[in-house]
C-alpha positions as CSV (number, residue, x, y, z in Angstrom):
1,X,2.6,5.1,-6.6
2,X,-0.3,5.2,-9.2
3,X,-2.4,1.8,-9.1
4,X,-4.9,0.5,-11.4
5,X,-7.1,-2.0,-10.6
6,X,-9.7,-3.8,-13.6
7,X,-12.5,-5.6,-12.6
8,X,-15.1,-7.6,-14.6
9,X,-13.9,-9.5,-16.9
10,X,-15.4,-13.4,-17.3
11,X,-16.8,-15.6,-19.6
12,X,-19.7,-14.9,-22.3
13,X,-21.8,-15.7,-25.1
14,X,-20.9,-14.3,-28.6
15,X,-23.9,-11.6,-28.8
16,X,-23.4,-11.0,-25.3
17,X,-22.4,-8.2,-23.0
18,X,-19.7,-7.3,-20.5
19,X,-18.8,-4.1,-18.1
20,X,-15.0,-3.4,-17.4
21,X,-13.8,-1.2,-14.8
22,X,-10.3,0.2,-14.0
23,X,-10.3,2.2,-10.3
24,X,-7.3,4.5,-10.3
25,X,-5.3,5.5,-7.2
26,X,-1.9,7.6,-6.4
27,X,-2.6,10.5,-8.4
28,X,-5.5,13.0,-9.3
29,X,-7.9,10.9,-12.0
30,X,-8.9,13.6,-13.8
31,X,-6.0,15.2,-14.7
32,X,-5.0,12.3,-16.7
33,X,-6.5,10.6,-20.1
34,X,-7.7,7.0,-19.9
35,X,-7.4,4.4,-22.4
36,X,-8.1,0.8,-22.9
37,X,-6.2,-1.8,-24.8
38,X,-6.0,-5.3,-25.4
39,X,-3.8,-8.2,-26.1
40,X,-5.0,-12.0,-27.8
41,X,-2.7,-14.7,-27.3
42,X,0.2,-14.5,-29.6
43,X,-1.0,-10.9,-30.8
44,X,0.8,-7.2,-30.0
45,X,-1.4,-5.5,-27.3
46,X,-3.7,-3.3,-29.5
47,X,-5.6,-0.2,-29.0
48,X,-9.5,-0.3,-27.6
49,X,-10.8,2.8,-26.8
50,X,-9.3,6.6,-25.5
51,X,-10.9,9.1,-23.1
52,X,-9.8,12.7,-22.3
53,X,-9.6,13.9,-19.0
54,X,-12.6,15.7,-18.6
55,X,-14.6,12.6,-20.5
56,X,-15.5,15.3,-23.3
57,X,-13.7,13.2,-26.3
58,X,-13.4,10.2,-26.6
59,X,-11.6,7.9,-29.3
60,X,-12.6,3.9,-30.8
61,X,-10.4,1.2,-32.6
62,X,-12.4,0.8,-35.9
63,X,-13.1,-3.0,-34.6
64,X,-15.0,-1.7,-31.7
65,X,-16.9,1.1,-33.0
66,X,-20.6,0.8,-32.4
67,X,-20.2,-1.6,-30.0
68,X,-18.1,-0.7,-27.3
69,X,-18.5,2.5,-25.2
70,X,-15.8,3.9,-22.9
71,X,-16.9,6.4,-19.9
72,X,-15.3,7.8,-16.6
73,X,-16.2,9.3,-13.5
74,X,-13.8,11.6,-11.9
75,X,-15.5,11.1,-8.9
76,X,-15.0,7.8,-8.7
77,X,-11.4,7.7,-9.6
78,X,-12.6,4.8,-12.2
79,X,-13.0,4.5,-16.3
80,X,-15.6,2.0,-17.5
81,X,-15.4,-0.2,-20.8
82,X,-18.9,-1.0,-21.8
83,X,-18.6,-4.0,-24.6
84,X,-22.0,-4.7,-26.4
85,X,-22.4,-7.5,-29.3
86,X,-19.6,-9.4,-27.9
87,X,-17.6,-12.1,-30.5
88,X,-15.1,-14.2,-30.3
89,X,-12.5,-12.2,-31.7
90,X,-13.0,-9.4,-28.7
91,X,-11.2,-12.5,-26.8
92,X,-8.1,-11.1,-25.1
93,X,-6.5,-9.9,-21.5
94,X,-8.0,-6.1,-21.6
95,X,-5.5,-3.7,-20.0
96,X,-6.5,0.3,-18.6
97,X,-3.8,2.7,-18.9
98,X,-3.4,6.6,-17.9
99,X,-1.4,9.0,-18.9
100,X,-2.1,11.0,-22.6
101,X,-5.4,11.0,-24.7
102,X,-4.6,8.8,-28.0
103,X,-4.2,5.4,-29.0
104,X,-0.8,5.1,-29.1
105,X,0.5,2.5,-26.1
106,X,3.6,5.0,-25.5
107,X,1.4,7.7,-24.9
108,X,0.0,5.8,-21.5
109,X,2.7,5.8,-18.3
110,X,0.7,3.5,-15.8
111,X,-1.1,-0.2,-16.8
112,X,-3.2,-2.2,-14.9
113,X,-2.7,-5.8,-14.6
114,X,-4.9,-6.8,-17.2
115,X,-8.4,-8.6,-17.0
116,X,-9.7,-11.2,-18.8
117,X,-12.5,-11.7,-21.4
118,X,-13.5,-14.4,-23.2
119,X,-16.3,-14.9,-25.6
120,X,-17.9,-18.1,-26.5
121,X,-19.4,-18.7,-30.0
């Protein structure tokens, strides 16, 4: 039974920054793409950021570009979601996912529960 597991998601300052982490368990990590998404209140759940198995390519929603970075270590079993320059429209519940590298939610079989982020302005 695949698990995923985010962590660090709270409350911050518009400007501000934020670490996610998603720990994967049930099946070998790094065989498997890693993605991030994200869903507002009232909003579809929208695409963050993609990784490929091996970390060599990665892939950014044009709202994030610049300002979020996504990472993994396969050692670890865990992806990472670095958010820099926070703002009040990165607000949301920010879901990890596994399965294929793209940006596409049907492309990912496994979802965490979801974390949330909120950013103050």
């Amino acid at each position: 039974q695949v698990q995923l597991v985010e962590s660090g998601g709270g409350l911050v300052q518009a400007g501000g920054s934020l670490r996610l982490s998603c720990e994967s368990s049930g099946r070998t990590f790094s065989n498997y793409a890693m993605g991030w998404f994200r869903q507002a209140p009232g909003k579809e759940r929208d695409f963050v950021a993609g990784i490929s198995r091996s970390g060599g390519a990665t892939v950014y929603a044009d709202s994030v570009k610049g300002r979020f970075t996504i990472s993994r270590d396969n050692a670890e079993n865990t992806v990472y979601l670095q958010m820099n320059s926070l703002k009040s429209e990165d607000t949301a519940v920010y879901y990890c996912a596994q399965g294929s590298y793209g940006s596409r939610p049907i492309q990912y079989e496994f979802w965490g529960q979801g974390t949330q982020v909120t950013v103050s302005s």
